[in-house]
LUMDO-348527 format. One record per atom (N, C-alpha, C): x, y, z; residue in one letter. Coordinates in steps of 0.2 Angstrom, whole numbers, plus 5000, padded with zeros to 4 digits. Layout:
XYZA/...
END
This chain:
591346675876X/590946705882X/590246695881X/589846655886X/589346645883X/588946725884X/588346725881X/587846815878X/587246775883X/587146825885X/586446835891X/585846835884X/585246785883X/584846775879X/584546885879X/584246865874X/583846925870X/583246945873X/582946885879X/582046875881X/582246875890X/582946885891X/583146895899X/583346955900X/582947005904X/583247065907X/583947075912X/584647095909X/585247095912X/584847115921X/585347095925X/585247095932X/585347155936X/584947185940X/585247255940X/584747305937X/584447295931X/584247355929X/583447305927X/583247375929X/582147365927X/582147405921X/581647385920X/581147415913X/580647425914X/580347435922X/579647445924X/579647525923X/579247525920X/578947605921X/578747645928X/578947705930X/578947715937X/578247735939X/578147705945X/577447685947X/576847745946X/576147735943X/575747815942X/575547815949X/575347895951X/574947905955X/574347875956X/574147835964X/573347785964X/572947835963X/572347785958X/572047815955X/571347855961X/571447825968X/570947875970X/571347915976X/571747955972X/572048025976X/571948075971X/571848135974X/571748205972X/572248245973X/572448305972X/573048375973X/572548415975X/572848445981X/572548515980X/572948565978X/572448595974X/572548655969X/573148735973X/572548755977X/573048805981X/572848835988X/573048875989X/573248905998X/573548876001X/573648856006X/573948846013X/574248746010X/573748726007X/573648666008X/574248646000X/574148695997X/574148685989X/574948605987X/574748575983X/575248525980X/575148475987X/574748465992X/574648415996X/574048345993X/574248315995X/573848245990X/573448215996X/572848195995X/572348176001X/572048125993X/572048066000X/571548015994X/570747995999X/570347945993X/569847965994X/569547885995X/568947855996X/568747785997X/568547785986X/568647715986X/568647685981X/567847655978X/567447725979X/566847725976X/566647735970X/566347705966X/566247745958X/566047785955X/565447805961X/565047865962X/565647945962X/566147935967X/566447985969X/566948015962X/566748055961X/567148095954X/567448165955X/567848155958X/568448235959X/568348275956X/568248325956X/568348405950X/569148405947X/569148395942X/569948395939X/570148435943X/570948445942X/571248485945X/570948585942X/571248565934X/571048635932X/570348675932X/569848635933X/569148655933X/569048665941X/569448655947X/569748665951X/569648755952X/570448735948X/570948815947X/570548865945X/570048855944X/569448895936X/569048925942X/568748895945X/568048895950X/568348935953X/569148895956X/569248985961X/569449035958X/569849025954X/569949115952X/569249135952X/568649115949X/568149155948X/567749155954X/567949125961X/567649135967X/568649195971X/568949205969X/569449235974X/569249275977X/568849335975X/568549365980X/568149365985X/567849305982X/567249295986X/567449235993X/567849205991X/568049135998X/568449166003X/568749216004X/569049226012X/568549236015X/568349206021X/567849206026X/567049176024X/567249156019X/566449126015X/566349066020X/565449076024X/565448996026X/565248956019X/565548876018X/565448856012X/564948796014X/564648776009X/564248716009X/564448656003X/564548586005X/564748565999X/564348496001X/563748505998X/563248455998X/563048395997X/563648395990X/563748305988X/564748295989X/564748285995X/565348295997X/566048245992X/565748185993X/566248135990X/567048145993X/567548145986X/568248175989X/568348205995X/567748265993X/567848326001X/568448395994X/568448375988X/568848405985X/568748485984X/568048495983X/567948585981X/567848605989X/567748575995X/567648616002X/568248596004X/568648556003X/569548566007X/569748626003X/569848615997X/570148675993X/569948735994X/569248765998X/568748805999X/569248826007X/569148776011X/569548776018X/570348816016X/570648766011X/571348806010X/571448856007X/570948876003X/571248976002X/570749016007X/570348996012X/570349056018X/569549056019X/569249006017X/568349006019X/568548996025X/567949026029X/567749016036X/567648966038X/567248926036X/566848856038X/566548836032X/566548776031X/566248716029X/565748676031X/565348646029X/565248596029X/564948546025X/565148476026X/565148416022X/564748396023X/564348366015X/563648326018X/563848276013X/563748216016X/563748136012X/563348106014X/563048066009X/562648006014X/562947936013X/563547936012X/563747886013X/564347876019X/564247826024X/564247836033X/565247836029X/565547786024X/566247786024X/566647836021X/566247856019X/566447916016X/566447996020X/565947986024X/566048036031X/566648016032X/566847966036X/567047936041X/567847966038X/567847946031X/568647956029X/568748046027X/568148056026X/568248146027X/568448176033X/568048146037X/568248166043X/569048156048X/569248106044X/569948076047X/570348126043X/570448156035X/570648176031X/570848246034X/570248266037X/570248346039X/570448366047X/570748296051X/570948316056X/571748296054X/572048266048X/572648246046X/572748316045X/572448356040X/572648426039X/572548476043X/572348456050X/572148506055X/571748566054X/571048566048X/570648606046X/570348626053X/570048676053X/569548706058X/569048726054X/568548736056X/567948756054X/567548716049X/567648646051X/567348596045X/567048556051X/566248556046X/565848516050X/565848456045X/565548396047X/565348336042X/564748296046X/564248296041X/563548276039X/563248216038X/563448166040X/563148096036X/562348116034X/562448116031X/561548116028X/561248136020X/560748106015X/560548136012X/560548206009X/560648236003X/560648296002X/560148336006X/559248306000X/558748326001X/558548326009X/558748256011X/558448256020X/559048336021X/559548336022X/559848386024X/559548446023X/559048456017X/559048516016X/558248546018X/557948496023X/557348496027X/557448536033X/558148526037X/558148536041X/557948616042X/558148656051X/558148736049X/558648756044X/558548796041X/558948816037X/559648866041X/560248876036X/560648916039X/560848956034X/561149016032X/561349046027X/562049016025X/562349016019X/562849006016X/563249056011X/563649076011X/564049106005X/564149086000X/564449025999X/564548975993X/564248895994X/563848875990X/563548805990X/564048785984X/564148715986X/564348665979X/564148615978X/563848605972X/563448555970X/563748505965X/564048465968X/564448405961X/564048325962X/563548305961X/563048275962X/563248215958X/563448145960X/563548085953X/562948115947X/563348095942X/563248135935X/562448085934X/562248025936X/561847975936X/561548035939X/561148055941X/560948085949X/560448135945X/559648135948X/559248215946X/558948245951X/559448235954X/559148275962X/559048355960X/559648365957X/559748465955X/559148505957X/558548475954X/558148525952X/557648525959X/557748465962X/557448465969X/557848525973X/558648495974X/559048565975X/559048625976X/558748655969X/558848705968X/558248735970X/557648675971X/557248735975X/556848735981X/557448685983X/557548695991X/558048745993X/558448765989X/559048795992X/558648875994X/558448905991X/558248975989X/557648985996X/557748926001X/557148936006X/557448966013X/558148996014X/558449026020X/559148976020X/559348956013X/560048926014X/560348976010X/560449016007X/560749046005X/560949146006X/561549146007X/561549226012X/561549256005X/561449336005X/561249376000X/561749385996X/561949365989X/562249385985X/562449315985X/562249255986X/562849185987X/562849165982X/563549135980X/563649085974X/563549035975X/563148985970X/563148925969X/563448895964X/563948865966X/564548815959X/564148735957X/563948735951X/563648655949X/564148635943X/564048575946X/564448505940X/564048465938X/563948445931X/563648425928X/563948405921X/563648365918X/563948325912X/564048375907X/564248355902X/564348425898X/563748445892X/563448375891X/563048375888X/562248385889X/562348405898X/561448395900X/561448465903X/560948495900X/560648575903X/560648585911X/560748635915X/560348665918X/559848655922X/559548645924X/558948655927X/558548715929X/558148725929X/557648805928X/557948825934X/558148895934X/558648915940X/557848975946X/558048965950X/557549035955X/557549095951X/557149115956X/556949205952X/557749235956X/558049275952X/558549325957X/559149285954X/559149225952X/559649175950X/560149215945X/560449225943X/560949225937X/561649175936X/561749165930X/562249125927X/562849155927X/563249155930X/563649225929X/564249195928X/564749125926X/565049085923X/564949005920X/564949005914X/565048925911X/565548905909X/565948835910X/566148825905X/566048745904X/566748725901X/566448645898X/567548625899X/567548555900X/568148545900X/568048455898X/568148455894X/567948365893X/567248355893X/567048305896X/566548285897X/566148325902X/566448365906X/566048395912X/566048465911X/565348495912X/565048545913X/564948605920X/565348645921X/565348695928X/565148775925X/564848765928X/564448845930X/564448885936X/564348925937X/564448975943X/563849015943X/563549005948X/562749065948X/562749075953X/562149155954X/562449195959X/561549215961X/561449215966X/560849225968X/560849305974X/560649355968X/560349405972X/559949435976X/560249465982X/559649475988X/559349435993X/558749455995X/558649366000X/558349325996X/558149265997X/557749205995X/557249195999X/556849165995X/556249155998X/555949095996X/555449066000X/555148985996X/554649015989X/554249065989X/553849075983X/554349095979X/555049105977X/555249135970X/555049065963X/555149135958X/554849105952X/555549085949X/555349045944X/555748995942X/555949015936X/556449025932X/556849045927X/557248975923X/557148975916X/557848925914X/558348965912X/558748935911X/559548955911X/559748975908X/559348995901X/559249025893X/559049095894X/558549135901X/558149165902X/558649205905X/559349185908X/559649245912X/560349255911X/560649215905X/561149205902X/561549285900X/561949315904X/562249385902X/562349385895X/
END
């Protein structure tokens, strides 16, 4: 009887490993939306918030998001303002400046049937010349290449943010801070890999002359 060689796979059966998930899709962590997969344009700029550092943000935002409007000003994915949408913020809004990444944000959020999501084609900084409008939670995940932050940060403090607001930054794990506003506090860090998330909380109203503090200065 002749034997099927040793370097031919019998008929019938694979030895492929079963396919990974494409590398530009994301989960959402949880609410309404939770274990639904939405992917994303194939930029190299766009860097998802892992899942767990995800999970982290919001337990430590859970009281604060139901009815929060959110801002999520270097949108990419659209990961922390969908996730933001699925456990019970009020509104959203998405700012990119890049027009295919609107375009697929915006398709992504009527697949899901989101309400209360606005999307921004435009620069951070230009965005943040505009009139201002207050915000509950900002989020800042910026290409990790990027030194806008500190532009940001003191722009934000001129009537975008509503009294008491969180601001969530992402950041390399190895680069500081940026000098935070007067009123600013750090009131969560952590580190997971490579990437560095904090949570600061800005007390009271904001104003364009507040003094400027570094991250050392208010550290609980």
């Amino acid at each position: 009887m002749a034997r099927v060689p040793r370097n031919r796979r019998p008929v019938g059966k694979s030895t492929a490993r079963p396919a990974r998930e494409p590398p530009h899709r994301l989960r959402i962590v949880g609410g309404r939306w939770r274990g639904m997969k939405i992917d994303f344009p194939a930029i190299d700029a766009i860097r998802p918030s892992p899942d767990r550092v995800r999970e982290t943000l919001f337990n430590w935002l859970q009281q604060h998001i139901l009815g929060a409007r959110c801002l999520d000003l270097f949108a990419g994915s659209g990961a922390l303002g969908i996730e933001a949408l699925s456990r019970g913020a009020a509104a959203v809004t998405f700012v990119d400046r890049e027009p295919q990444v609107a375009r697929h944000l915006t398709q992504t959020l009527q697949r899901l049937g989101a309400t209360g999501a606005t999307v921004e084609t435009q620069d951070a900084l230009r965005f943040l010349e505009r009139t201002p409008q207050p915000f509950d939670v900002v989020f800042l995940d910026p290409p990790f290449a990027s030194t806008l932050l500190a532009s940001v940060f003191t722009k934000l403090p001129r009537g975008w943010l509503a009294p008491n607001a969180h601001i969530y930054v992402e950041t390399p794990a190895d680069t500081p801070l940026p000098p935070l506003s007067s009123g600013w506090t750090l009131y969560r860090s952590k580190q997971a890999g490579q990437v560095g998330y904090h949570l600061l909380r800005a007390a009271g109203e904001q104003t364009p002359g507040a003094r400027i503090h570094s991250a050392e200065e208010v550290l609980p």
